[in-house]
Every structure is written in structure tokens, then in C-alpha cells.
MARLO-147666 format. One record per residue (C-alpha): x, y, z; residue in one letter. Coordinates in steps of 0.1 Angstrom, whole numbers, plus 5000, padded with zeros to 4 digits. Layout:
% MARLO-147666
XYZA
...
//
This chain:
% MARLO-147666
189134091278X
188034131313X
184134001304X
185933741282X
188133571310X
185333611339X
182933431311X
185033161306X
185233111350X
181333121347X
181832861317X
184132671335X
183032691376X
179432541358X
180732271342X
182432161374X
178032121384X
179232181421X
177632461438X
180432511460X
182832531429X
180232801417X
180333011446X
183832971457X
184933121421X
182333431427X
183633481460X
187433451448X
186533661419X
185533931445X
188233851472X
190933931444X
189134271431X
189134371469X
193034251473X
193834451442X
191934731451X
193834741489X
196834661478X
197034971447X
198035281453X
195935461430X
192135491423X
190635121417X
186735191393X
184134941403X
182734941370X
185434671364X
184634461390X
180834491381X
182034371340X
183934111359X
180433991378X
178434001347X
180533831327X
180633541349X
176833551354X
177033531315X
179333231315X
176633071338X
173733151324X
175333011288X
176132711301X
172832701318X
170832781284X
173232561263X
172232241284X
169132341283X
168632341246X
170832031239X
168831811261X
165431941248X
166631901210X
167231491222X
164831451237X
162331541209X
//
């Protein structure tokens, strides 16, 4: 669910096709993973905050790849 939802940031930051938007989301999706991680009491793993990373790198490079093909299939 966690790859899922950072996807749909990556899906959604692109779409915006504002590099600011882009990075702002990548640097709030790290500024809350280190917020939770100070704020818990317990143990925090980073291997959720790396699925959270890829999966908005995945959103990204879909959206990226998507516009990609759709402009090359018109224009041929």
C-alpha cells in the first residue's frame, strides 16, 4: 500500500510538469518519514522509507514512459 500511494505522488507531482512540485513532494515525502521517525517511540526500518522513494521514482518514471509512447504512437 505504501509503494501504491507514493506511486500515485510520483503519478500525480508529474502531471503537475513543475519541477518545483516534483521536488517539493520528494522532499516532503522525506521530511514526514524523518518527523515520524523522531516523533515514535519505537524502532522506525528504513526499508520503508526506501519502498516509499521507489515507488515515487516509479510513479515518475510511468508517467515519463506513458507520455513518451503516446506522443510517438501520434506522431507516426
Amino acid at each position: 500500500m505504501l509503494f501504491l500511494t507514493a506511486s500515485l505522488l510520483g503519478l500525480a507531482a508529474g502531471l503537475t510538469r513543475s519541477a518545483f512540485s516534483v521536488a517539493m513532494v520528494a522532499a516532503l515525502l522525506v521530511a514526514s518519514f524523518a518527523l515520524a521517525t523522531f516523533l515514535s517511540t519505537g524502532p522506525t526500518a528504513y526499508f520503508k522509507l526506501l519502498t516509499a522513494v521507489l515507488g515515487y521514482n516509479c510513479g515518475l518514471v510511468g508517467l515519463v514512459t506513458t507520455l513518451a509512447f503516446t506522443r510517438s504512437k501520434s506522431e507516426a
